[in-house]
C-alpha positions as CSV (number, residue, x, y, z in Angstrom):
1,X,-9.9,-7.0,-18.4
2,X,-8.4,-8.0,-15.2
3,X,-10.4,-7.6,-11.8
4,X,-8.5,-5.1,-10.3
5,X,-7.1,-2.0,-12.5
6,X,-4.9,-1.6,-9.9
7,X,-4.1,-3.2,-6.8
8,X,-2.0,-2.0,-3.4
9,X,-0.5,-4.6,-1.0
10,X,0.3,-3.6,2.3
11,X,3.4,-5.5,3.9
12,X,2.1,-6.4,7.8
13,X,4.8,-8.7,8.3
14,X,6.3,-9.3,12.3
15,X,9.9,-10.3,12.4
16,X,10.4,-12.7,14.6
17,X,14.4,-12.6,15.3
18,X,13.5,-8.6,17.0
19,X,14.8,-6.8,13.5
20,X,12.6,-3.7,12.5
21,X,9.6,-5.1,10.3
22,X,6.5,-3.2,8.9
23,X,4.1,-4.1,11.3
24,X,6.4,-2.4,14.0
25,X,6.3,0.7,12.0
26,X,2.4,1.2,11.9
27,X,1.9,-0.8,8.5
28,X,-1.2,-2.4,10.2
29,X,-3.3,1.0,11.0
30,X,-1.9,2.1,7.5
31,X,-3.4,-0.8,5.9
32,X,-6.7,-0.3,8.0
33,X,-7.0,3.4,7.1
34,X,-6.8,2.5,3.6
35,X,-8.4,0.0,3.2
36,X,-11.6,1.9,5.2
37,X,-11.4,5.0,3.3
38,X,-11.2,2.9,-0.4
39,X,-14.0,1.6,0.8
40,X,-16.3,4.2,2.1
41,X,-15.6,6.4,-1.3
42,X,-16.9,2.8,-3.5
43,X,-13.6,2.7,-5.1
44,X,-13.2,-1.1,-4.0
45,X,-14.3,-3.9,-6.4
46,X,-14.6,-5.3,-9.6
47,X,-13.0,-2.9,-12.7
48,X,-11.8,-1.0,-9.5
49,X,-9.0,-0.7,-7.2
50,X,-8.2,-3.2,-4.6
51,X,-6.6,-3.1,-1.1
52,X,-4.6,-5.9,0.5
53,X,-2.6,-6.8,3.2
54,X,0.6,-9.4,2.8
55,X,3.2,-11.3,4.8
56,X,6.8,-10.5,3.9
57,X,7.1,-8.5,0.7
58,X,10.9,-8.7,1.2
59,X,12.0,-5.1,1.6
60,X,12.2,-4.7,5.5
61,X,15.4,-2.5,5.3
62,X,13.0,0.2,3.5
63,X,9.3,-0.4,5.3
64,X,6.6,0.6,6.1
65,X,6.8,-0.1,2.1
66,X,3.2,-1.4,0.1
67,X,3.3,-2.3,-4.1
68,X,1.3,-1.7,-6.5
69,X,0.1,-4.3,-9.0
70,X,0.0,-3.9,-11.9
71,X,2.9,-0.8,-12.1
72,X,5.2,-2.6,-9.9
73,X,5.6,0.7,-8.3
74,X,6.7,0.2,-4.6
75,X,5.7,3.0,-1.9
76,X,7.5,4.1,1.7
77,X,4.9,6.1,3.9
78,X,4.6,7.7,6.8
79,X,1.3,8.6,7.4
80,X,-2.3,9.1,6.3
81,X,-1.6,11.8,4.1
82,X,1.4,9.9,2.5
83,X,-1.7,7.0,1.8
84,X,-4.3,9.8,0.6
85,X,-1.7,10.7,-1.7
86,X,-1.4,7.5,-3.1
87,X,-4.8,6.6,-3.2
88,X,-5.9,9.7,-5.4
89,X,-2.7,10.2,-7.5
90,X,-2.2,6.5,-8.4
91,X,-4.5,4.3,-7.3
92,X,-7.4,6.3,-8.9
93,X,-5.6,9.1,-11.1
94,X,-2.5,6.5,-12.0
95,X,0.1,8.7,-11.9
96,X,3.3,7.1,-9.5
97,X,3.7,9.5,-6.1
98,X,7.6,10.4,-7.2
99,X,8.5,11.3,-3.7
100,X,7.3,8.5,-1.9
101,X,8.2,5.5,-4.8
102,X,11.5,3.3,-3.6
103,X,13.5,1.6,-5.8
């Protein structure tokens, strides 16, 4: 069994040369909001989920954009409910959010 059953990474990189990058489109409080709410509803841990955040995950032209591991699904959000969503349908239930999954 691995640690996680499933396990979201949160791209917070900061472009240097002024091009858009996640962090500029509110990937940090993203990350924060779900890495707090995992947490306060015990779904963090061993045989669990986990919640991480990540330099460059390479997909800039599409962020704020997070992966999970180990669907290789990969998310665009916009908000809190966009990360509730996520959280309940795949990350607990793990059924891929359609509308939000990027190619």
């Amino acid at each position: 069994m691995d640690f996680y059953t499933r396990h979201i990474f949160f791209c917070n990189n900061i472009r240097e040369d002024g091009k858009s990058s996640c962090s500029q489109l509110g990937a940090k409080q993203m990350y924060n909001y779900a890495k707090g709410k995992c947490r306060n509803e015990g779904l963090i841990g061993e045989g669990k989920i986990g919640v991480s955040e990540s330099r460059c995950l390479g997909r800039c032209e599409s962020g704020p954009v997070a992966v999970v591991y180990p669907d290789n699904i990969w998310y665009q959000y916009i908000d809190e409910e966009d990360i509730d969503e996520i959280i309940t349908e795949h990350l607990v239930g793990g059924k891929a959010v359609k509308r939000l999954q990027i190619g």
